[in-house]
Every structure is written in structure tokens, then in C-alpha cells.
C-alpha positions in Angstrom: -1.5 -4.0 17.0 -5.0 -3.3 17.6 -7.1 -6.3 18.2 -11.3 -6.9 16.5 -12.2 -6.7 20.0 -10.7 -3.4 20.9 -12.0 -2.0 17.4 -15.4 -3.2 18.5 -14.9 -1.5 22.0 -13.4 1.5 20.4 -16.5 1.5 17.5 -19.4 1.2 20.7 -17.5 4.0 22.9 -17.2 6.3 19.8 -21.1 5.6 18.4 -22.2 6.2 22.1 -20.5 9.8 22.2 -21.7 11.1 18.4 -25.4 9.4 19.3 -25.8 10.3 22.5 -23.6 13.4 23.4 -22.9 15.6 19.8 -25.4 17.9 19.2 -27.7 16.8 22.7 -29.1 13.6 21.2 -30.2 14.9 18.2 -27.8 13.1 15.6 -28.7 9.5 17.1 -28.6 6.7 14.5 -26.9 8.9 11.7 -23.8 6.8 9.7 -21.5 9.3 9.3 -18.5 7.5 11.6 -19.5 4.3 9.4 -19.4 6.1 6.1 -16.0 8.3 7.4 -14.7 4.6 8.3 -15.2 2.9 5.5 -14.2 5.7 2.9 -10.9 5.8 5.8 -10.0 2.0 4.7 -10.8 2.3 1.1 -8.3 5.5 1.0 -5.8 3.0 3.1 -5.3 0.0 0.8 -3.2 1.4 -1.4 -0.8 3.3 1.1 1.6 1.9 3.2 0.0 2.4 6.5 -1.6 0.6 9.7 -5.2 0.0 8.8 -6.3 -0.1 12.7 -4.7 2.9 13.5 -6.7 4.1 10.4 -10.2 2.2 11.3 -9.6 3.3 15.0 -9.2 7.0 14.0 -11.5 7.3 12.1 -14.1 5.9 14.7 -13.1 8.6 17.5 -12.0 11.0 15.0 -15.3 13.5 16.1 -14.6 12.5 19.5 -14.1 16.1 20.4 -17.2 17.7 18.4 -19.6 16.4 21.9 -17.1 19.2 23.5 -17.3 21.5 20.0 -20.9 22.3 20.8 -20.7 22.8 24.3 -18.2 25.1 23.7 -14.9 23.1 25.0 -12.7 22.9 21.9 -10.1 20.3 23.5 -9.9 16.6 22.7 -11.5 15.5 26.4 -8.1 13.7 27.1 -8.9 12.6 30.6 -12.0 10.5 29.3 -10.1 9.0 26.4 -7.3 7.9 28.2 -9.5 6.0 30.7 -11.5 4.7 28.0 -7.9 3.5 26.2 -7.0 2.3 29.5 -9.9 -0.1 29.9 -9.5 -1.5 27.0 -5.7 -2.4 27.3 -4.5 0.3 24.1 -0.9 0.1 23.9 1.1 3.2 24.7 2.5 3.3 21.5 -1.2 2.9 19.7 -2.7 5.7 21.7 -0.2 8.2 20.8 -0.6 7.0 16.8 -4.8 7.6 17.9 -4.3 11.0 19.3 -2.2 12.0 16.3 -4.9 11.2 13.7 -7.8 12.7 15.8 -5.8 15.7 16.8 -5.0 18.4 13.9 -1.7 16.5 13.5 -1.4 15.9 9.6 2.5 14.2 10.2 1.8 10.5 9.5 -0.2 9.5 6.4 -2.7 7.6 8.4 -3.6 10.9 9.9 -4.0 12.2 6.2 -6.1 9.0 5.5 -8.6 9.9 8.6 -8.7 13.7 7.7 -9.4 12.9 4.3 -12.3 10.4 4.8 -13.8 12.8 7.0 -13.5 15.7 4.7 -14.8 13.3 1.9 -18.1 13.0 4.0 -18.5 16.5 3.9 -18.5 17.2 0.4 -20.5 16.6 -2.8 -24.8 16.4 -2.0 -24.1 14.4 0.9 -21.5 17.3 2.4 -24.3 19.1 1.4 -27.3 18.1 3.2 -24.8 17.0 6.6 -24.4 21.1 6.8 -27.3 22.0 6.2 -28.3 20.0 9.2 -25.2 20.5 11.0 -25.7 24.8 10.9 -29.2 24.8 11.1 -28.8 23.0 14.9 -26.6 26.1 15.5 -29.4 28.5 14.5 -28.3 29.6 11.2 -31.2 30.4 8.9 -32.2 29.5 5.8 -30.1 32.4 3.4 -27.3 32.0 5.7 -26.4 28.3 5.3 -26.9 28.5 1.3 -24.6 31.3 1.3 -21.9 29.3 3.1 -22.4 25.9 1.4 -20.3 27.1 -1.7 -17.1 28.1 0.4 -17.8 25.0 2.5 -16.9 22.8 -0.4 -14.4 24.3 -1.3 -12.4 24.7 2.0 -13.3 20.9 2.3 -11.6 20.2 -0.5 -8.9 22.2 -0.2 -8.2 20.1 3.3 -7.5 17.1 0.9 -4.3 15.5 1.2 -4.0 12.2 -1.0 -4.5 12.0 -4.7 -7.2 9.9 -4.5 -9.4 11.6 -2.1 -8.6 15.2 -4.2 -9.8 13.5 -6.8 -13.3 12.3 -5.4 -14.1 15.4 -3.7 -13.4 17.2 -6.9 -16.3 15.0 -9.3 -18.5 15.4 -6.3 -17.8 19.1 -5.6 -18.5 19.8 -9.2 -21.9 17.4 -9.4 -23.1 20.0 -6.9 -22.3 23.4 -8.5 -25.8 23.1 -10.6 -28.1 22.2 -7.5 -26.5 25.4 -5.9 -27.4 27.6 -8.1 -30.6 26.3 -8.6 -31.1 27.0 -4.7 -30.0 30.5 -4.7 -32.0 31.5 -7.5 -35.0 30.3 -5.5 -34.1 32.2 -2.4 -34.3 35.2 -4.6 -37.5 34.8 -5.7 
């Protein structure tokens, strides 16, 4: 079992990497590992599952997007497990960790994480997050609003509990109008 301390540690160590590391800085002070764990524990309560495995996971679940952008795709396994050291995670708890921030989709806490996640990244939030995120990557204007459509959709096809199909789904759909609103402008 996961301890409130070592959820503390493991909430500082995670906020440190998506503040200070992801994207060179520029996403400091953004709530997007709050909002991915809260939406992780509200998708947990009615499932059968460890909550701090969930909450855990769903705090280092970007841990590898600081290597995404610099181009190393791996989960930086060497840092993590001297981070999970430190803080005295069991063996057992790590592996359960790894699982949900790896693309493992086996256990359904691992569904819970992926889902949350995925949740973030639809509807007008999803939205504006990759706008953001492709316009750090250079992408211009036409580009991104061409993409957003098939975003959404591959987002929500990620879904894997009832629930969160369901959200995405009213969201996804509450965006289909400001869309097209947004390509017709480009066009003009």
C-alpha cells in the first residue's frame, strides 16, 4: 500500500518533471496531472481496483512526455527507479506503477489512468490543450484545425470503461459545432 506521504512525494517529483522539464519550461503551472488525477479517482470508485496505484499513476503517467520532446520515447527507467527507491516504493507497487504508465492496458487500473488521461484531451478542453500542445511543435494555424477532428476521435476511441466512453462522447459531440465554425473561418 501506498502511503499520503509517498503520494505527496510522488505528486512533487511528477509536478517538478511536467513544470519544469516537458515542453522546456513552457507548461509550468498548467493542472492537467490534477485534472487527469482527479477524473483517475472519480473513474475508480466504482471499480474494483487500488485507488493509489490509480492516484500514483495518474501523477507520473506523462512522466515520459519530458523525454517525448527531446526525442527519447522510453519511460526514463533509471530516474524512476531511483526516485521509487528514495521514497521506499514496494517492489510489488512499482511494477503495478510502471504497468499503468507504460502502454500496458492488462489491469483495470491501467484502463482507469489511460482513460482519465484521454478524458483530458477531449471535448473544448482537449481542444485548446492541442492547440497548445502542436503549436509548441511548430505546427501552424490550418494544420492543427485540420487535425483536431481526428484527434477527438482517436481519443475517444482509446476509451476503455463505460463511463469514461460515455463522457468523452457528450464532450466530443459539444465540440463538433465550434469546429466547424473554425474551419469556415480559415477559409475565408
Amino acid at each position: 500500500m501506498i502511503s499520503q506521504e509517498q503520494l505527496f512525494q510522488i505528486r512533487k517529483f511528477a509536478l517538478n518533471l511536467d513544470w519544469n522539464a516537458a515542453f522546456n519550461g513552457n507548461s509550468k503551472g498548467n493542472r492537467h496531472l490534477f485534472r487527469v488525477v482527479k477524473k483517475a479517482l472519480e473513474l475508480s470508485k466504482e471499480k474494483n481496483v487500488r485507488s493509489d496505484i490509480v492516484e500514483a499513476s495518474a501523477w507520473l503517467h506523462d512522466i515520459k512526455l519530458e523525454n517525448i520532446i527531446i526525442g527519447n520515447k522510453s519511460i526514463n527507467q533509471e530516474r524512476l527507479n531511483k526516485f521509487f527507491n528514495k521514497i521506499n516504493i514496494s517492489q510489488e507497487d512499482k511494477q503495478l506503477i510502471l504497468r499503468c504508465i507504460s502502454d500496458d492496458k492488462s489491469t483495470e487500473e491501467s484502463k482507469i489512468v489511460k482513460d482519465a488521461n484521454n478524458l483530458e484531451k477531449s471535448g473544448p478542453l482537449g481542444i485548446v490543450r492541442e492547440i497548445w500542445k502542436r503549436s509548441q511543435l511548430g505546427w501552424h494555424t490550418e494544420r492543427i484545425v485540420d487535425h483536431l477532428p481526428s484527434h477527438l476521435q482517436i481519443k475517444e476511441n482509446e476509451l476503455h470503461t463505460k463511463e469514461a466512453k460515455k463522457q468523452a462522447s457528450k464532450q466530443n459531440k459539444e465540440t463538433q459545432d465550434f469546429l466547424k465554425i473554425i474551419k469556415k473561418q480559415i477559409k475565408e
